[in-house]
Structures are given as C-alpha cells and as structure tokens.
KEMIVEX-179198 format. One line per 3 residues: number of its first residue (from 1); for each residue x, y, z of C-alpha. Coordinates in pm, whole numbers. Layout:
BEGIN
NUM> X Y Z  ...
This chain:
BEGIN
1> 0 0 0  54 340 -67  152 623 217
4> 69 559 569  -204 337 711  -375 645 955
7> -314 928 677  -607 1145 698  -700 1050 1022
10> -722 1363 1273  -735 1300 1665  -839 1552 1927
13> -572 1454 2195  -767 1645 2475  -589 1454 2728
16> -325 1529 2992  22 1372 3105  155 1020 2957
19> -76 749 2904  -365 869 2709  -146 1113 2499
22> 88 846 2405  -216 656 2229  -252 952 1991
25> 137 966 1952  128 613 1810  -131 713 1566
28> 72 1014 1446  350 790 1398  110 635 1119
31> 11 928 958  -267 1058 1168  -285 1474 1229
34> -345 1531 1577  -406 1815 1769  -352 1832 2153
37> -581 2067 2325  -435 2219 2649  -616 2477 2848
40> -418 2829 2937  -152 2763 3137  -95 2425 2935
43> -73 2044 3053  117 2029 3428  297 1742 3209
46> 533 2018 3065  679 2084 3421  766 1729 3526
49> 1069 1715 3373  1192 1980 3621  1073 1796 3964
52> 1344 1672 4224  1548 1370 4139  1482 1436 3685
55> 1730 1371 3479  1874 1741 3452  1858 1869 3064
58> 1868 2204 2897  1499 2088 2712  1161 1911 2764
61> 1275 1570 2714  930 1394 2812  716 1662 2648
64> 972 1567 2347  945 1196 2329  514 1176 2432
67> 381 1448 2264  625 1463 1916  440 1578 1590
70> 152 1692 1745  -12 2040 1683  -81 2233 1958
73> -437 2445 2014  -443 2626 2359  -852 2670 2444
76> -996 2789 2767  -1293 2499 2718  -1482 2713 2981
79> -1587 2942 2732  -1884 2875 2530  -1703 3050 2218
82> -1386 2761 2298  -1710 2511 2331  -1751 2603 1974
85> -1455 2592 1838  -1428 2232 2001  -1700 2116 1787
88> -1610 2241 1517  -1316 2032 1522  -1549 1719 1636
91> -1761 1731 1319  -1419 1685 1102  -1268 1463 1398
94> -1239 1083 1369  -1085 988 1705  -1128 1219 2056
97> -935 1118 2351  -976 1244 2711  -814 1087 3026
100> -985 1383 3219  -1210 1262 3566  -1551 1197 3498
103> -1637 1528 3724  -1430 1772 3488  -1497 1600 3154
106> -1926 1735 3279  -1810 2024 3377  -1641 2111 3040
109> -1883 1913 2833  -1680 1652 2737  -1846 1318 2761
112> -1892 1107 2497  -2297 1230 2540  -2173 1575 2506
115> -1977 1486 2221  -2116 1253 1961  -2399 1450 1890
118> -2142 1689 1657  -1964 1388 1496  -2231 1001 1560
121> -1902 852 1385  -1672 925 1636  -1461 694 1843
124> -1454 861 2191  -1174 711 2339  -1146 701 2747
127> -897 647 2989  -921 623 3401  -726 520 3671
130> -952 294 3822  -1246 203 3522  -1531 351 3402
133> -1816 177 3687  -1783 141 4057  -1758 418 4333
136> -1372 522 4234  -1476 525 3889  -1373 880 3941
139> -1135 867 4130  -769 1005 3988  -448 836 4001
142> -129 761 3860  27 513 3684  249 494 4062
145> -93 450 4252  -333 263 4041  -146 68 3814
148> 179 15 4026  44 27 4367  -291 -128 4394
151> -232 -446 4137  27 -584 4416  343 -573 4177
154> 495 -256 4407  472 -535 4698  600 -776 4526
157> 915 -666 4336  1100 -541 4707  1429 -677 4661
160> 1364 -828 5024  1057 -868 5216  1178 -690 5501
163> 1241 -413 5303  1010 -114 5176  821 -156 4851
166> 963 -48 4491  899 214 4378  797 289 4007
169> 1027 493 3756  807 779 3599  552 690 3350
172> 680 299 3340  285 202 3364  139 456 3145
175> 328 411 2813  202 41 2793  -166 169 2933
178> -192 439 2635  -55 157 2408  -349 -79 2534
181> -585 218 2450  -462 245 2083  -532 -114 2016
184> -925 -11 2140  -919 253 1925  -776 35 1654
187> -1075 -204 1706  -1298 72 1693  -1153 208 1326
190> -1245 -191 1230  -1549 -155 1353  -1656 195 1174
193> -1535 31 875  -1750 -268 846  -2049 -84 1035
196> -1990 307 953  -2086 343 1333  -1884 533 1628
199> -1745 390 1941  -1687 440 2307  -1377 266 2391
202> -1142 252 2732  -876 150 2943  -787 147 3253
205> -471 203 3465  -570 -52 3703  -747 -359 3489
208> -350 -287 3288  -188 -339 3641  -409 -635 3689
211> -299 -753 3303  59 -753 3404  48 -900 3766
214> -181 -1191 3564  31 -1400 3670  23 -1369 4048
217> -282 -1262 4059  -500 -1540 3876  -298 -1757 4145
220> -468 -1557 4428  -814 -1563 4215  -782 -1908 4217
223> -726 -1917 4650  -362 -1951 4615  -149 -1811 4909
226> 111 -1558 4750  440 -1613 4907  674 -1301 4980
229> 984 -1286 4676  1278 -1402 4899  1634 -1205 4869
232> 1811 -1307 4548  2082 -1477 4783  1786 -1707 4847
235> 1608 -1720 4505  1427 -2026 4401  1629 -2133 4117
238> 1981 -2036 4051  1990 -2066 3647  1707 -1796 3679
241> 1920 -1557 3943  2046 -1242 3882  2482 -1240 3901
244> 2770 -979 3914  3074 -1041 3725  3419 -910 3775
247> 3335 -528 3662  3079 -489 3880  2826 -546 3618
250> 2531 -734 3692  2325 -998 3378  2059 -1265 3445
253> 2033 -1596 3375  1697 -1742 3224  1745 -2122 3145
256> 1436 -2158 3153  1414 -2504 2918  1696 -2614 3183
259> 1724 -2989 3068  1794 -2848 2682  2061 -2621 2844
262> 2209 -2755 3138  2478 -2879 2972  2573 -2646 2742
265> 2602 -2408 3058  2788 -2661 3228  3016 -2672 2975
268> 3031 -2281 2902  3137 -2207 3272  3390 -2478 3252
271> 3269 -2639 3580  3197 -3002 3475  3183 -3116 3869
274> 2888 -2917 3947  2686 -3203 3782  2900 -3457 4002
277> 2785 -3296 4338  2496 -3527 4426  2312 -3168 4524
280> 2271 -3066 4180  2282 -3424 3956  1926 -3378 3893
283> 1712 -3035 3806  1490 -3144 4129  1846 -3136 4327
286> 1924 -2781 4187  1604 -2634 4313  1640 -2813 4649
289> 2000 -2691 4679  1937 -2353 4487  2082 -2162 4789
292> 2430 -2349 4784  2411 -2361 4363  2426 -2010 4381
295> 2652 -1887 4604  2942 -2144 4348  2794 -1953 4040
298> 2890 -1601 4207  3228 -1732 4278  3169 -1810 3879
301> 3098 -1532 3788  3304 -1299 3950  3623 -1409 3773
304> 3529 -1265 3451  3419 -942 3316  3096 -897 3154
307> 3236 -867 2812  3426 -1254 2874  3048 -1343 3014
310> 2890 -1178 2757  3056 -1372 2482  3115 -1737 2672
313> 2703 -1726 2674  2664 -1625 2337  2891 -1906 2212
316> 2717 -2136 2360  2350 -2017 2341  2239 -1944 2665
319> 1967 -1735 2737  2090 -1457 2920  2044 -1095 2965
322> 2274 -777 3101  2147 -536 3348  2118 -255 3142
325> 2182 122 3298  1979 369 3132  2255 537 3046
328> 2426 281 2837  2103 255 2628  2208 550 2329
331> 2526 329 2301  2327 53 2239  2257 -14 1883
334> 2031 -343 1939  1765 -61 2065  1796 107 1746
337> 1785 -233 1543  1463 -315 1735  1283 8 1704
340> 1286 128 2064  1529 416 1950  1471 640 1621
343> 1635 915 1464  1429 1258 1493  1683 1463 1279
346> 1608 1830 1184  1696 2187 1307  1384 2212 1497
349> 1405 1914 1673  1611 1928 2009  1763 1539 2022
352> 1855 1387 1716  1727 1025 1843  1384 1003 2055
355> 1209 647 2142  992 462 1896  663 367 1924
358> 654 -54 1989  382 -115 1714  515 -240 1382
361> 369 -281 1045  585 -489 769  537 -212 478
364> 500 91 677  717 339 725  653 565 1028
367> 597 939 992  924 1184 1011  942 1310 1389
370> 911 1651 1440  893 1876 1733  630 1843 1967
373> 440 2195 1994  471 2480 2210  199 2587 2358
376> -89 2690 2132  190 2713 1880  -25 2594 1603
379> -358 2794 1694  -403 3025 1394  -324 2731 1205
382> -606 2511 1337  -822 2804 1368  -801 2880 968
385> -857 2534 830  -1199 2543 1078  -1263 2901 885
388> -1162 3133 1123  -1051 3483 960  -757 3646 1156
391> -948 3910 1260  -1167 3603 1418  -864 3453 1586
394> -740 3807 1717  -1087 3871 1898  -1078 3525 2044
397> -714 3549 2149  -807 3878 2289  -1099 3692 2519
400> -920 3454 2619  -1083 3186 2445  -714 3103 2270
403> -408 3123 2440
C-alpha cells in the first residue's frame, strides 16, 4: 500500500500527562494529524521534567518523546465561544481522547454524550485510573498508585521482604496503558469500517496493572497463598538468578528449558563437577539446593568481566540478559535495530534520536518526527482550516478563548 495506514485521520488529543497522549502519539506515527488541546496555562505534564530527582537537561525531554508531531491548540474549554470551536473540530474529527475525571470532563462538556452528537461517527476514546463503573470510577491516580500500587506488583518486586516496597520509575505504567488504549481505538476504526458506526472505547490504569500482575494474581483468584519474593541470595532457582561479574556489572540468567541447556552451561562455565555434586545431579536437586548452587555460580561469575560473560554465553546459546543502565542505552545499537530508538533529525528538533513507538507494520514506514508543539503554537493554524478569519482569531485570542 501506498503512504501511511492512519493518513487522513485527525485525533483531538484532549488529554493530559503520559498514558492517554501516548495513544494519539502512536497514531501520528502512522500518519494521523493530531491536535492536543491544552487549556491556558498548558498540561502540568510540561513541568515534570523539572521535579526533584529528573534527569537534569537544557529541554523538555518527556514533552519531546510523548507528545512529538503533534499540533498544539491552547482553548480555555470554559468558554462557550472555545465550546464552539471544540466542535467544530469534532464534526471533522475521527478519534477524541480524554483521560480527564468523569467530574471535569461534565463540567467542560466533554463526555462522549456531550460529544457525539457533533460527529455520531466518532470513536470517543477514554482512559481512568480505576475504570469507568464502581464508586472510584472517578477517582484520579497515577500510573504509581493505580497501576503500580494497587495491582500488588509494588509489593511484590522489594528486593527483600523486610524491606520497603519499589517504587515505580516515571511513566513505566502509562506508556504500555496508552498503548493498550490504541489497540481499542484500533478495534474501533475496524469496527466503523464494516459498520460506519462510532465507538466508546477505554482502558484502565488498574485492569493494565491487573494484566501484568496476571500472573500472580489469577494464582490468588484461584485461592492460592502468595508467598513473599525471597532475597536473590535465596532465590528459588539459581539458572534464573540475577549475578555480578568481575566489573561490577550485573546480567541474568533465564534457562528456563533447563534440561535443553544444562549442559551447554555446564560446559560454558567450565565447571563439569557441578553435575557430580549429588546436590545438583538432577534439576529437582538444583532447586532443592538452589541456595548453595548459587553462592558457586557467584564465585563463577566474578572471575570474569561482563564482556568474557557476555561472549562465553553467546557461544554457547544461553539465554541470558545484562542489566542494562539507562545510560548505556544511546550506546546501544540493538535498541535502534529493534525500534525502541529512532532518529528525529532536523533543526527544529532538540535530540537527534527520541524512542519509537513498539507497534510495527511490515510495509509501513513511520511518519518523520518533528517537534512536539509549544503551547498553542499551532492555533491560527487550526483556527483557519476550521474558517476562522484572523481578525476572528485576534478577537478570540483577545478573550481569552485562545491562548
């Protein structure tokens, strides 16, 4: 096919902070024009970047890599003029998203109710912390309280269980929650294809904590008792432990299909009498003596460097993987080869690499990165294609309706 699978495609990203937005970043990546909508004064999102403990930079690095080739229209949606102009920009919208609580999207008139009357073929996509029914239906949160918090994986990842939870790093939860709420909307452009009709769609940040604790938590559905994650000095298995090598830097193993591999491991380590000991001749004596197994495999391991590791396990095809710091990653070309890292070159643009969205398409070439907008930067813009005059736009700017 010809150009890019969203092209012609405009979103309303009338959302704020990470995981919403980033669902309308993905479609831009496919073609899709989208407009963020941010109300005077602009999404707190823009400050975060600046908080205690960020990663110190001379630009908007988050704003950068969730909100990229987006146009920005500033509209002060408490204004019936800006209620206007909003739908306006519904009747020629295919896709609105809001991640606003249920109490501010009536307040500003913008439900779905509110909403579908300008456009009955739009998808009105919805995000919440904690679902759309139920008394905290409007409740807000985070990706750190609903997602991380209340699905039980901050409890469960301590590195001890005497020791305080983990916390989350920022927006960890919400860039796979906004990804879950592009594949709804992605549903919903199948459906208004075969049907012609418009869709509510949603997500949560909780049912997506729930989704990745599955694991763990169909056990407890199913009346299982959880036990606490022990130290990984006392770790279940050993060929599935985390180890430091001579440099200090720390890989883990994951032989998972251990009676394909255990010899090949054996044999890469050099350490042919650890299948002698009568504590580890069979996998069921490994996990009995997994304590013991891996206090010998740290001696192992700390008599090479990573690099010797790193190319003793490749040779012999054992599934392993290094501890990665995040500031080895641009260094890293592997992220590059997989997608996770792409170039955003041009003048305008303030990093020359930014991180890729993690939906492919065999065929389709993602959009060019550009900037993502200052704020209201592109409101005369917007304003003329919905047949504003500039003498229009200059009275609203001057009533505060645009910013």
């Amino acid at each position: 096919m010809t150009g890019r699978i969203f092209d012609g495609l405009k979103v309303i990203d009338c959302a704020s902070f990470i995981a919403a937005p980033v669902a309308a970043t993905i479609l831009g990546d496919f073609g899709a024009d989208v407009i963020k909508i941010e109300a005077p004064g602009g999404d707190p999102y823009r400050s975060l970047h600046r908080g205690p403990g960020m990663p110190a930079a001379d630009f908007d690095y988050a704003w950068f890599a969730d909100n990229r080739s987006k146009r920005g229209l500033c509209l002060d949606l408490k204004q019936a003029k800006a209620q206007e102009i909003l739908h306006k920009l519904i009747a020629e919208a295919d896709i609105f998203i809001t991640n606003f609580p249920f109490p501010v999207r009536e307040k500003l008139k913008l439900r779905y109710e509110d909403l579908q009357g300008s456009n009955p073929k739009l998808i009105y996509a919805s995000l919440t912390a904690y679902g759309e029914d139920g008394p905290e239906a409007s409740k807000t949160g985070f990706d750190s309280t609903a997602l991380w918090a209340r699905s039980g994986l901050m409890d469960l990842v301590r590195t001890a269980p005497d020791l305080a939870p983990t916390r989350s790093t920022p927006g960890m939860g919400d860039h796979p929650t906004g990804t879950a709420l592009f594949a709804a909307i992605a549903m919903a452009l199948y459906k208004r294809a075969t049907t012609g009709e418009g869709s509510y769609v949603s997500t949560s940040l909780l049912a997506n904590g729930t989704w990745w604790n599955s694991f763990y938590v169909q056990a407890a559905l199913a009346g299982a008792a959880i036990p606490p994650r022990p130290h990984r000095d006392e770790w279940f298995n050993a060929l599935s432990n985390h180890y430091v090598c001579k440099c200090g830097r720390w890989f883990i193993l994951a032989l998972v299909n251990e009676q394909r591999q255990i010899g090949k491991f054996i044999s890469a380590i050099e350490r042919p009498d650890i299948l002698e000991d009568p504590r580890f001749a069979t996998q069921d004596d490994r996990k009995a003596n997994a304590q013991a197994l891996t206090r010998i495999l740290d001696a192992v391991f700390a008599t090479r460097t990573w690099e010797e590791w790193e190319a003793i396990l490749t040779a012999n095809d054992i599934t392993f993987g290094i501890v990665r710091k995040v500031g080895d990653v641009p260094g890293d070309r592997t992220f590059a080869d997989a997608g996770g890292v792409i170039a955003s070159p041009g003048a305008d643009n303030p990093a020359d690499r930014t991180i890729g969205s993690p939906v492919f398409m065999r065929g389709q070439d993602k959009a060019p990165v550009r900037p993502a907008p200052d704020l209201g930067q592109h409101n005369d813009a917007v304003m003329a294609e919905l047949g504003y005059t500039p003498s229009d736009i200059a009275a609203l700017r001057a009533a505060g309706v645009l910013q």
